[in-house]
Structure formats: C-alpha cells, structure tokens
C-alpha positions in Angstrom: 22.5 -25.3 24.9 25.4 -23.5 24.9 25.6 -22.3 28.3 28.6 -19.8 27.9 26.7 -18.5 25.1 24.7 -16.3 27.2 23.6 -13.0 28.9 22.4 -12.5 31.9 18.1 -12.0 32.8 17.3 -8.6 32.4 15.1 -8.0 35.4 13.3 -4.2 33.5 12.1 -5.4 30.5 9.0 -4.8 29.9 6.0 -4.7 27.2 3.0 -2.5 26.6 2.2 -4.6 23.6 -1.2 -6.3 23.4 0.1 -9.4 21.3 2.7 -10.2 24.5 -0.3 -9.8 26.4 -2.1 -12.2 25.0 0.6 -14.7 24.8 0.9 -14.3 28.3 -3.1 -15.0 28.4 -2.0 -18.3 26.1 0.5 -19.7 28.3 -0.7 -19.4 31.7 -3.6 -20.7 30.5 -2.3 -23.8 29.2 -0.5 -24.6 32.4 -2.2 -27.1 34.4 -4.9 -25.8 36.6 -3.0 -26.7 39.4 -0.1 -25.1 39.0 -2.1 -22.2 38.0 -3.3 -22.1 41.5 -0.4 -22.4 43.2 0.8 -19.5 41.0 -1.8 -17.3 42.0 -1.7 -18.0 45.5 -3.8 -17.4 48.2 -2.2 -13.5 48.6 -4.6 -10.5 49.6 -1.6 -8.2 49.4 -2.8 -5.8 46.6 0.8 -4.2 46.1 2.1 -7.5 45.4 2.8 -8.1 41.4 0.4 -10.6 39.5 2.0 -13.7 38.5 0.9 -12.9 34.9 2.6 -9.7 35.1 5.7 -11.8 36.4 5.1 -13.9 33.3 5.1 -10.7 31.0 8.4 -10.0 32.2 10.1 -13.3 31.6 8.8 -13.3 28.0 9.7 -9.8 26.9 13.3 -10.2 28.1 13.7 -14.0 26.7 11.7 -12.8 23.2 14.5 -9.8 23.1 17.3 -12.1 23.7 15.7 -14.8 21.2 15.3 -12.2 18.3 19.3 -11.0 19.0 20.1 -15.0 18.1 18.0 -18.2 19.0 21.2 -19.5 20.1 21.5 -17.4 22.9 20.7 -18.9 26.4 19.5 -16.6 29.4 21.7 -16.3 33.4 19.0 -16.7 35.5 19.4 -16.1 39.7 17.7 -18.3 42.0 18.3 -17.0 45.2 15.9 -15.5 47.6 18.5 -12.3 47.9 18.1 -11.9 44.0 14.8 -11.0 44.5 14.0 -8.3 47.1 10.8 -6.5 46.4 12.0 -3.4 48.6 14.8 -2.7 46.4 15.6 0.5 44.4 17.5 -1.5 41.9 14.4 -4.0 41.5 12.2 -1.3 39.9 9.5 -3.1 38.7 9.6 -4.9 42.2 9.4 -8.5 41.2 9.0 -10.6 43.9 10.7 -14.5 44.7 7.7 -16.1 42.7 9.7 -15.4 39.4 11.8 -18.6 40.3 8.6 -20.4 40.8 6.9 -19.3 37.4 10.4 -20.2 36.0 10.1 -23.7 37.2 6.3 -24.2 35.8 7.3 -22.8 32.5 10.2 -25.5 32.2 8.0 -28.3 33.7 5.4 -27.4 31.1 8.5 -27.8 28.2 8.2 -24.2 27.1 12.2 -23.8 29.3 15.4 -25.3 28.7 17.5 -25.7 31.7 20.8 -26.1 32.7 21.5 -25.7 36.8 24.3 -23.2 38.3 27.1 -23.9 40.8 28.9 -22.2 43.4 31.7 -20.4 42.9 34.9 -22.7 43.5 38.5 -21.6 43.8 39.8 -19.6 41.0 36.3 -19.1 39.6 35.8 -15.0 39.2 32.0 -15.5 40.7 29.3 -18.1 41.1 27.8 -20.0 37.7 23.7 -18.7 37.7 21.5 -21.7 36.1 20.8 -21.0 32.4 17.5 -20.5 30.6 16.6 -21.2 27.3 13.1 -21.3 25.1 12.5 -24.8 23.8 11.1 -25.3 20.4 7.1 -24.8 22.0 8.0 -21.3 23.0 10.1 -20.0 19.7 7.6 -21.4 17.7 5.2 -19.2 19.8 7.8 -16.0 19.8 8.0 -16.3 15.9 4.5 -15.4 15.5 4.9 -12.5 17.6 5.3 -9.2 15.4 6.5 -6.9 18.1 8.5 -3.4 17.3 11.9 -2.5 18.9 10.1 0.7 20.5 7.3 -1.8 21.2 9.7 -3.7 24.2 11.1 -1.6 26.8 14.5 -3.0 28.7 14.8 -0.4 31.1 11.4 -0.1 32.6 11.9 1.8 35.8 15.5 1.0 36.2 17.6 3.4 38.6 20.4 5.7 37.3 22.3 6.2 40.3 23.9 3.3 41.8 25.3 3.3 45.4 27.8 0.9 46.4 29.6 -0.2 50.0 33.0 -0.9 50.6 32.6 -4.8 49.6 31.4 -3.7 46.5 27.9 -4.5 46.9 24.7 -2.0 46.1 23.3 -0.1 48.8 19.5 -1.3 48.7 18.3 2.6 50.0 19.8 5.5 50.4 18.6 9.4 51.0 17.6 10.8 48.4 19.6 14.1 49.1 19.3 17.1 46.4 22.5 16.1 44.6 20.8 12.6 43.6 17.6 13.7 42.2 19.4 16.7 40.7 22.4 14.1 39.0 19.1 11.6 38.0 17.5 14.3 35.8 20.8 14.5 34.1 21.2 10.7 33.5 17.7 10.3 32.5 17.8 13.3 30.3 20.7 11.5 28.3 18.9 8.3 28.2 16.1 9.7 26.7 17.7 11.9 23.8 19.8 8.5 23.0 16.8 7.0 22.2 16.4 9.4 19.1 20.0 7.3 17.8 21.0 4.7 16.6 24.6 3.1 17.7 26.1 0.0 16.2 29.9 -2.0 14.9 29.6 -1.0 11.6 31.7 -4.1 11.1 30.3 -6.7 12.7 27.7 -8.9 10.9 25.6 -9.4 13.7 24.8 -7.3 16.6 26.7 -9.5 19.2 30.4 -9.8 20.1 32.1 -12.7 21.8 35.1 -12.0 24.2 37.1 -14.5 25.9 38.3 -13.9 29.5 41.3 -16.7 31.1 41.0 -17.0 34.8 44.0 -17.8 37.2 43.1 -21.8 36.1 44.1 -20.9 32.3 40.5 -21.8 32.0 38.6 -19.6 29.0 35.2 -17.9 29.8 33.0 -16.8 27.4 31.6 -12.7 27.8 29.0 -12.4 24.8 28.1 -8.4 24.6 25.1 -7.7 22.7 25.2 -4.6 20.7 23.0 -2.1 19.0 20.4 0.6 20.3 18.6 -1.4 22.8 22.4 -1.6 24.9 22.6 2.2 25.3 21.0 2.8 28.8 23.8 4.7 31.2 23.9 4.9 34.7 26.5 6.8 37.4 27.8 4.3 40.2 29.0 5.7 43.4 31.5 3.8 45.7 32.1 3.0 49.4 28.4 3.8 50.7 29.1 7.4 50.7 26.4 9.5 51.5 27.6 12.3 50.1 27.7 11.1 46.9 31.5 12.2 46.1 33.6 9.0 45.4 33.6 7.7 42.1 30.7 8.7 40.2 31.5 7.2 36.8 29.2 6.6 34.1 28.8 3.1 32.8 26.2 0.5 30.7 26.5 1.2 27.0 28.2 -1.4 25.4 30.4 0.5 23.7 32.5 0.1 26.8 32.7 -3.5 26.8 33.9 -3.0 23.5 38.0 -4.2 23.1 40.5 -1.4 22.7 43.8 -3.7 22.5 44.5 -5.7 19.9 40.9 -5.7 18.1 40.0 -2.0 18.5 36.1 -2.2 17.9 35.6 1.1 19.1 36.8 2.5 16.2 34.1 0.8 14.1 31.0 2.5 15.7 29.0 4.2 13.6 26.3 6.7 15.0 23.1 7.5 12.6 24.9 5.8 9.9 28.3 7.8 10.2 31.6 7.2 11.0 32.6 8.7 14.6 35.6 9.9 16.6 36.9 9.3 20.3 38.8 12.5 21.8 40.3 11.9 25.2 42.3 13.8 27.8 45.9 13.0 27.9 47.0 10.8 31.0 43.8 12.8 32.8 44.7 11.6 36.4 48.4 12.4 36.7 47.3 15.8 34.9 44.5 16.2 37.5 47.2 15.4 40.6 49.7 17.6 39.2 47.1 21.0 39.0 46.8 20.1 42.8 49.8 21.1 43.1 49.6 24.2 40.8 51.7 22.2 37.6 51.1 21.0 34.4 52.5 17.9 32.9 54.0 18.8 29.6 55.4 16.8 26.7 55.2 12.7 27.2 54.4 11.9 30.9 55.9 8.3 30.7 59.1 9.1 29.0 61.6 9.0 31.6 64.0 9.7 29.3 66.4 6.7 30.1 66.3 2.8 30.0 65.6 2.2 33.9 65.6 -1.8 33.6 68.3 -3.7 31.9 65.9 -6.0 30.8 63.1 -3.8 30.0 64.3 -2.4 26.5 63.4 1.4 26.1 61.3 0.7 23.8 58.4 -1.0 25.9 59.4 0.8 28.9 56.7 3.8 28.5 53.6 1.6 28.2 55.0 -0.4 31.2 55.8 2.8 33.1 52.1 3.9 32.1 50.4 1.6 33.4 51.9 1.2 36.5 51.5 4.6 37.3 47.6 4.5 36.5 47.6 1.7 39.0 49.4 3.1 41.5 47.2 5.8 41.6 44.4 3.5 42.4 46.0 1.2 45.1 46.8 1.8 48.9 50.1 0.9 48.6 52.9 -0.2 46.7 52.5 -3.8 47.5 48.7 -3.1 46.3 49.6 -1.8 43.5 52.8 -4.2 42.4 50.7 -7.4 43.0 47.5 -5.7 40.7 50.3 -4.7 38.1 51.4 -8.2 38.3 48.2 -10.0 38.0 47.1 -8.0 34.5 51.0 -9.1 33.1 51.1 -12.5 33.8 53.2 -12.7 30.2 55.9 -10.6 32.2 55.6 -10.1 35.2 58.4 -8.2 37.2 59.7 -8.0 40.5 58.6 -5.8 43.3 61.7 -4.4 43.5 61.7 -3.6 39.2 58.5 -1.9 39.8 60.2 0.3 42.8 62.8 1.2 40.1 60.4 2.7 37.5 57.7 4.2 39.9 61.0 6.0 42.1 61.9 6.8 38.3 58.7 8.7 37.5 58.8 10.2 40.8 62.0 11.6 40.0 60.6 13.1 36.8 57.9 14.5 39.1 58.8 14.5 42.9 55.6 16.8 43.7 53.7 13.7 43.0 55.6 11.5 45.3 52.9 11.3 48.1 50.0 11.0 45.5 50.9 7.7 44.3 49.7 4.5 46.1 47.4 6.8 48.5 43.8 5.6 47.0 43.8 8.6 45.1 42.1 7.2 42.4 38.3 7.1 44.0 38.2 10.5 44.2 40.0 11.1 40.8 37.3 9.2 39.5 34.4 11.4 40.7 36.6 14.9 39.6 36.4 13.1 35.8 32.7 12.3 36.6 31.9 15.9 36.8 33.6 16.8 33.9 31.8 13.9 31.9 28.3 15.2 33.5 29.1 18.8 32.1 30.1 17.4 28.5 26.7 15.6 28.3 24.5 18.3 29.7 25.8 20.3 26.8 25.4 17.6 24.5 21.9 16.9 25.8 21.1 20.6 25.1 22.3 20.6 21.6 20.5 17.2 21.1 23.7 15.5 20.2 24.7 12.0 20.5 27.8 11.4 22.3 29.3 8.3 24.1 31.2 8.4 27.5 34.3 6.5 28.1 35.3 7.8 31.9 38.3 10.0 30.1 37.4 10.1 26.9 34.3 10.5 24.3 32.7 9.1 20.6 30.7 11.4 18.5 29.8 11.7 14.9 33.3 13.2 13.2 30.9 15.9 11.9 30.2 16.7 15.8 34.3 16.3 16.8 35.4 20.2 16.7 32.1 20.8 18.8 33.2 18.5 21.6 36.4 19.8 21.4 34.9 23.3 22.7 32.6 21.6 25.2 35.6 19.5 26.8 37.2 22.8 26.9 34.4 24.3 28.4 33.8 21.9 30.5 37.1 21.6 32.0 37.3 25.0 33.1 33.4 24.8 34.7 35.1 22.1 37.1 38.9 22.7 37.4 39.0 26.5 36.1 41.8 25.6 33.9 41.7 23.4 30.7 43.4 20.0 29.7 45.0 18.4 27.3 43.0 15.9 24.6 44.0 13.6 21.8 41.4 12.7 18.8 41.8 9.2 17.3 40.9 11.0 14.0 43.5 13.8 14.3 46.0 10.6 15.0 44.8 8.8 11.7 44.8 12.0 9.4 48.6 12.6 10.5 49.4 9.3 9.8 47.3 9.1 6.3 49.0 12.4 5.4 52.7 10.8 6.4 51.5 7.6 4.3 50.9 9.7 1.3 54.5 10.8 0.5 55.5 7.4 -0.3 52.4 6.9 -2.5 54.7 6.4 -5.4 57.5 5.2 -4.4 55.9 2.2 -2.0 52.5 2.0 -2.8 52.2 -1.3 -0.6 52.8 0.5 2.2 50.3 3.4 1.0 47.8 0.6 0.7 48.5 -0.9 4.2 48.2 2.0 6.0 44.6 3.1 4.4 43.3 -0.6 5.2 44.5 -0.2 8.5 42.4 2.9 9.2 39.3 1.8 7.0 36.3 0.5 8.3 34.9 -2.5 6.3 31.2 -2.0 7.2 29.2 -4.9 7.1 25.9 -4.9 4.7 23.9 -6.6 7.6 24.9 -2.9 9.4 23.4 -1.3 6.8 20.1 -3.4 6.9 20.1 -3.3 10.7 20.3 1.1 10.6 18.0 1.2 7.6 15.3 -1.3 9.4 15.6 0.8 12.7 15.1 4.3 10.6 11.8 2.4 9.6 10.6 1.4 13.2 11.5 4.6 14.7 10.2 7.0 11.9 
C-alpha cells in the first residue's frame, strides 16, 4: 500500500442502493457473532446511528474511492474529537464506533492498514492511519453494479463553514438570517452542477498527483481526484465572526486544486464536452483598496517603471513586486508579510530590507495606499470578492449555467464567456456601484494566435509552436468518461 497514494475518508457518502445494502447485510453477518455483539452494543438511545448504517458509510466512500483506482488507499482519523455526533460539519452524525467497525472489518481481513503518527517538527500536520480494501472486499466491490447517481458524497454536508482565529471550525453557531439566506444560494449551485459534467480533458484518468516539499526538502504526495463527483462548493467564514463578514470565499471543486504555474491544468477543463474559458478581475484587491479611496488603478499595477533592485533585473521585477504586494495585503505587518514572501521563494529569497525597497516603491506609485498595506486588509477583501462571486452564480444559477469559481476569477463554457462578461459587470456594480477590470485567458490566446499568424510563412516552426502551446490534447479516456456519464445521467 502506497500510503501517500491516498485521499482522505469522506465522512457524507452515502447510498440508497439496495445492492450496498445487502452487502452491508453480507459482511456484518459474516463477522463473528461476537464481535457482532459488541458492535451492537447494549445502547437504548434511539437517535444513536446503527452500526450497520455506520457500515454503509464506510463502504460507499471506500467502493467510490476503489472504482476511481484500486490503488488508492483511504486517511482515516482515529481520534475521539474526529467524531463528535453534535457537530454541524458531521451531518450524518456518525458516532466514535466508526473506529471500532473499522477495526473489526480489518481483523476480519476485509482492511488493509497502515497506522498514523503525530506530527513532528517540520511536518505540515499529523499522518492519519491509512485504509485500504484487501483482496476479500474488491472481490466483493466488483460485483457490485452501482450508478454514479446511485452514491451520494455529500449526504447532508453543510455549506457554510465557520472558522475561529486558530483556524479551527466553529462546531455551532446562530443561525442568523444571512446564513440560511447564503445556504440557499450554495445549495442552489450545487444542485444545478449536478446537471454537468466537469473534467481534464487531458488527463487519462480522473486523478492528478501533486507534489508538495516541506521545510525538510522532504516530498509529499497530494492526489486530487477529479470529475463530477468533486464538484460540491462550500463558503468558509473566518475568525468566529458572528456576523458572518470576514472571508466568505467559496471553495471544494477540484478545479481549484488544479496547478496554474508551470503545468496550467485549468486550462484543460472541459465542461459538457466543450472547451472553457477563465475571465478574471485584474489585480482585484489593490483595485478594490484603491475605489476606497475614490481611484482607479489604470494601466499595469506592478510596473514601477524603473529597476528598484540592482540585482533584481527589470525583467522579473513585476511578478516579484506582484506578489509581494498581494501578500502584504494579507499580513499584519511588514515583518508578517517579508517572512511569508520569503517562505513561498526559497529559490530567492531577499532581504527585509530589498522587500522595503519595492513595497516603499509601489507605494510611491500609489501613496493613497500606503496605510492599506500590511494592515490585515485582506480578510475583509476576501468577503467584498465573496459577494461579488455570490451575485455571478445567482445569475448563473438562474440561467442554468455552469460556471466555476476561482475567488477572483471564473471557467465557463467559451460559448457562455460574453455572458459572464455582462454578469461580472453586473455584478460588480450590484456590490461596489462601479465596475472592474477583467482579463479572459481566451481573449489572451486569440491575440497571441492572431500575432502567430503573420509569420505563418515565413517561420512556420514558430506558427506550429505557438498552436501546440494553446491546444488541448484531449485524452480518448475523457471522451469515454463524458460519453459513459451522458449514459448514467440520461
């Protein structure tokens, strides 16, 4: 077992189906009788969950991640906080007795196991113990003929997420108007995404491997699984504010997860078997600061129009410029926010007192945004770009349109790109009363096809090089995957 092959237990899924039930029916039963018993329990609490409903659960979520690839191995938690029954993000309110159903299905040989560890210094978090069906339980799963439509992995899962300072989610909170009326929204989009279908036209198999270094140099595995069963969005909302007005971003489809540097992936999604486009606003939070103070950013933001570093050639000095600025909008102060810019450059890292050159350069470009910067504006940025994002979807919803956030920017279908356009627009002045500035990926690749094609005859290589570069090369198992989903969803 390959244990950073894996994904993590989804605690929703869920199954109507009558063949899972009667596997369920087939394993418990050929437990011993008495672990059965011990299962069952002497409990008269009748709002407890059945262990065979426990059991259901298990198998739906391991029988999803088995059909994605056999290979794949399961994070499973084990502590007794994992598994709070009174817990809005524990829908289905399974209780600590999972663990112990765990343990009787690997003593009975129907789990793999491999144990977890703590986290240790320069780990990112703690190592959950990994799961995996043995030979006993895929021969079982392979009999199965279940549906996609059939399993559901997001079977009373909440929408809106509250989180404390620390980071950690609030457990309950009041349910004031703004929440139910912001849930109806969510849920509304999560239902007409149903209707789609979203995939990597290029990717052979619905699953993409990315590799994260920690501060040890030590490489991590992050496997994202892909395809319309990865889809389901919720808002998260940040430093247990009741009030619900910090953050408020929209995350969970996969398409996020998705790399933008070097491999750009996310220019390789298909929606309904077509080719899409991402439109986003131009530098959206400095724009947002700056119509604060009644001005517009115009031309390129991060050009300051000199070489500010003598070793820093001009050439790299925007992107450097750019993203230091978008972190100093985040941090509460400059050290914050030189140390963070630091830590994502450890190729070339610079000098606090580099860094205090360029931002006191871009300041100087724009001194009205002098006390903005390094003042934890970013948290309430965040929830200004949230609205905006809630008002593109409603409209979407309406319209029964697919579209995929991105916090700042959008995919849709290129047939839907000139309507999203008008909706950003639209929806800009709903929540600002004044528009913004977008880019569209596809605009960016026409201009550059179009510039390509003067030398058609004259460098054809080139020609050739520059239509490659922009072409998707969509993989037949796509093709088979959309065509097969047309069929169960039909």
């Amino acid at each position: 077992m390959d244990t950073d092959y894996s994904v993590p237990f989804n605690r929703h899924a869920w199954t109507e189906s009558e063949e899972m039930v009667q596997l369920v029916e087939t394993i418990f039963t050929s437990l011993p009788a008495k672990t059965q018993q011990e299962l069952v329990g002497r409990s008269n609490n009748k709002g407890s969950m059945g262990v065979k409903d426990i059991l259901r659960i298990i198998l739906a979520d391991l029988y999803s991640t088995y059909k994605r690839d056999p290979k794949l191995c399961t994070g499973f938690a084990r502590k007794h906080t994992d598994w709070t029954v009174k817990d809005r993000y524990n829908g289905q309110g399974i209780p600590r007795k999972i663990v112990d159903v765990v343990d009787a299905l690997k003593k009975a040989r129907y789990l793999r196991y491999e144990p977890g560890y703590s986290k240790k210094a320069g780990d990112s978090k703690d190592q959950r113990s990994r799961i995996q069906p043995t030979k006993n339980l895929k021969d079982l799963f392979k009999k199965l003929v279940l549906s996609p439509n059939e399993l559901d992995a997001h079977h009373k899962q909440e929408t809106i997420v509250l989180k404390d300072h620390a980071g950690v989610p609030v457990k309950d909170y009041e349910e004031i108007p703004a929440v139910i009326r912001m849930r109806k929204v969510v849920e509304s989009y999560n239902e007409m995404m149903l209707k789609h279908h979203v995939d990597v036209a290029s990717l052979r198999k619905p699953i993409f491997e990315r590799e994260h270094t920690n501060e040890k140099g030590e490489v991590t595995k992050e496997v994202i699984p892909i395809g319309p069963d990865h889809m389901f969005t919720y808002r998260v909302f940040s430093r247990g504010d009741a009030k619900f007005r910090k953050h408020g971003r929209w995350y969970g489809g996969f398409w996020q997860r998705l790399p933008k540097k070097r491999v750009d992936l996310r220019r390789d999604i298909y929606i309904d078997g077509e080719p899409t486009d991402e439109i986003d606003f131009s530098g959206l939070h400095p724009t947002l600061l700056a119509l604060e103070h009644g001005k517009l950013l115009e031309g390129d933001k991060y050009d300051l129009g000199r070489q500010v570093l003598e070793r820093i050639p001009y050439s790299q000095q925007r992107n450097i410029v750019k993203e230091l600025v978008l972190i100093a909008i985040n941090a509460k102060s400059k050290k914050a926010a030189y140390s963070a810019y630091n830590k994502e450059n450890k190729h070339q890292t610079l000098e606090h007192p580099e860094l205090d050159q360029l931002l006191a350069a871009f300041i100087e470009k724009y001194p009205f945004l002098k006390g903005e910067l390094c003042s934890d504006k970013g948290i309430d940025l965040m929830y200004t770009d949230s609205q905006i994002t809630e008002a593109v979807i409603k409209r979407f919803v309406e319209a029964d349109k697919p579209i995929l956030p991105i916090h700042d920017s959008y995919i849709v279908k290129q047939s839907d790109r000139n309507f999203l356009k008008v909706i950003m627009k639209d929806a800009c002045n709903e929540v600002l009363g004044h528009t913004l500035p977008f880019e569209s990926e596809f605009d960016e690749v026409q201009q550059h096809v179009i510039h390509a094609t003067h030398y058609k005859h004259t460098d054809y290589d080139y020609y050739e090089s520059v239509l490659n570069k922009h072409k998707t090369k969509v993989s037949k198992l796509y093709w088979k995957r959309y065509e097969h989903w047309k069929e169960e969803y039909s």
